[in-house]
N, C-alpha and C positions, 0 to 999 in steps of 0.2 A: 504494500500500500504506500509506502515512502518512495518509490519509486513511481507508482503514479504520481503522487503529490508533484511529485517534481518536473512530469511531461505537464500535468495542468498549469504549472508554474511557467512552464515555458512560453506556453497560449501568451498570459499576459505580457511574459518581456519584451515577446515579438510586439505586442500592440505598444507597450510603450516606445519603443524606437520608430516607431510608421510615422515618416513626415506628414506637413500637410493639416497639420495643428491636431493629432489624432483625439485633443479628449474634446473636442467636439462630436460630442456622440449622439444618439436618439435610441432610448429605446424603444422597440417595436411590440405591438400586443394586435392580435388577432390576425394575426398572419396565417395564410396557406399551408396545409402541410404537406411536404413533397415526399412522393412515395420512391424507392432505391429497391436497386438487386447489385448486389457486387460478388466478384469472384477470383480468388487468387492461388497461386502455384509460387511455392517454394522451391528449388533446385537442388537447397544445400542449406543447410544449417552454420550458425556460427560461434566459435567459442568465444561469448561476449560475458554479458551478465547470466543467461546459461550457461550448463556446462556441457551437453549433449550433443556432439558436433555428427559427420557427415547423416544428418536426415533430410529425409522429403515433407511435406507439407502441402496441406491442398484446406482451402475456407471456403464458404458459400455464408452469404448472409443477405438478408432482406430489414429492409429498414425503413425509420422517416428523420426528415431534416423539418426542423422549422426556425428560420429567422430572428433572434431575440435581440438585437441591438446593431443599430449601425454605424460606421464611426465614416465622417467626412460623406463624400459620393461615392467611393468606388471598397468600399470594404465592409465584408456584413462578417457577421457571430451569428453560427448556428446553432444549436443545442440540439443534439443525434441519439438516437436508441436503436437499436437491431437486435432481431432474432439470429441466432447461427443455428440452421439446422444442421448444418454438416461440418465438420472440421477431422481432418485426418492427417495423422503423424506414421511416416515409415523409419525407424530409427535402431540404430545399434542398442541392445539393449547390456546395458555396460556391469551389471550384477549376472550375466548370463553368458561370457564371453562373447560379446558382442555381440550377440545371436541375433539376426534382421527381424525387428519384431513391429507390427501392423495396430493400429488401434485407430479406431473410431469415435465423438462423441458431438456433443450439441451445447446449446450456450445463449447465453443473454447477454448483452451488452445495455444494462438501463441508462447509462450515462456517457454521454460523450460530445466534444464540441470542438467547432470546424468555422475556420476562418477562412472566406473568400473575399481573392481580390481580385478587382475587373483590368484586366491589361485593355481589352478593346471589345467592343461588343460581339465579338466572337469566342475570342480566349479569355480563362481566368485562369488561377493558381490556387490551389486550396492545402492548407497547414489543419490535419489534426490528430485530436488524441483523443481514445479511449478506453474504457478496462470493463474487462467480460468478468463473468462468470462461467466454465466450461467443465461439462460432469462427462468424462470419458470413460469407456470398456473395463477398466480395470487400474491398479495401480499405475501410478505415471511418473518419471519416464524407468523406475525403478522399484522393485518387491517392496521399498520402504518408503516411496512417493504416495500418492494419496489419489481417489478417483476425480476429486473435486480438486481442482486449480483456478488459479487466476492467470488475469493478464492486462496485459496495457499494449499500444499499439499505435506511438506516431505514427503518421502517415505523409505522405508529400505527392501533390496531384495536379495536374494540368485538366482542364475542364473545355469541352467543345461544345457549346451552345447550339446545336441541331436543327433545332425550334423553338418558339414559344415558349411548346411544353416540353421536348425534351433536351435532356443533356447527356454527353455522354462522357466519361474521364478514365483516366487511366495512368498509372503509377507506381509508387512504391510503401509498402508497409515493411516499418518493421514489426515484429511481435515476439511480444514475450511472457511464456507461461511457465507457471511455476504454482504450488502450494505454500508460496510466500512463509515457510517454514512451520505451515500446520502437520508436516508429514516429521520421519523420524529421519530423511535425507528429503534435497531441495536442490537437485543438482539442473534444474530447469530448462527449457531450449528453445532457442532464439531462431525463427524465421527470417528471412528476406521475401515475403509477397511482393511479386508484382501483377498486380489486378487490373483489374476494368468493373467501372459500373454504370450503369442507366439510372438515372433522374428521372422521372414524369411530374409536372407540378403540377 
């Protein structure tokens, strides 16, 4: 959880530093909610804040964004929640001689929040972060890991305004899950997602 604290901390440094006099702000109430499908593929895991290296990775999530403040003309604050019905880990499992081991699970993300900014009315850039909750197959990534983990998961996004109503983006997640030390090991494992998602407002 201190480690989310810290990606959410991030959100506001960014906004502090946005030229353009950024604490002229508005916030917004009764805004549209814009409905999301995203989907991403890992390659390879990395030895960061996990410790669980060469894994695969694959997420599916459904979600909504809505609007809650805007700072200047061209930069909005989102506030995001998704379902994850699928998320899947192929990974050396390192209590087992590395044995390729498969696991499947699902997940909530209730909180999470996304800054966009308008480059030109076709392109934007979008900055976020937020932290699931994900109940996997079994122990994770180890006999003494736990089936329930966490996670958090800056993101960095370029966005193509389509239509109206739709948009479509594509980018980089990272992610990282772990049982934030409720198991009796916590050796956790870091994704590289690069995805794509659909907008419909």
């Amino acid at each position: 959880m201190i480690r989310f604290s810290k990606a959410i901390l991030f959100i506001f440094v960014f906004l502090a530093f946005q030229p353009r006099n950024i604490t002229a702000q508005k916030k917004l109430t009764d805004q549209p909610i814009q409905f999301r499908v995203w989907s991403g593929y890992s390659f390879n895991s990395v030895y960061f804040l996990g410790k669980t290296t060469n894994a695969r990775s694959a997420i599916v999530g459904i979600g909504f964004k809505t609007p809650i403040r805007k700072y200047g003309s061209d930069l909005l604050l989102y506030y995001t929640t998704d379902l994850i019905p699928y998320i899947y880990f192929d990974y050396p499992k390192r209590d087992d001689n590395d044995r390729p081991t498969e696991l499947q699970g699902l997940g909530i993300s209730p909180v999470g929040f996304l800054l966009e900014k308008k480059i030109n009315n076709f392109l934007s850039y979008e900055l976020s972060v937020s932290g699931s909750f994900i109940l996997v197959d079994h122990e994770f990534p180890t006999d003494n890991g736990r089936k329930l983990n966490f996670t958090f998961d800056p993101s960095l996004t370029l966005q193509a305004n389509l239509s109206e109503s739709v948009n479509l983006s594509g980018g980089y997640k990272f992610h990282h899950i772990s049982n934030a030390q409720t198991g009796k090991e916590n050796p956790g494992l870091d994704s590289n997602f690069l995805f794509l998602n659909i907008t419909i407002k």
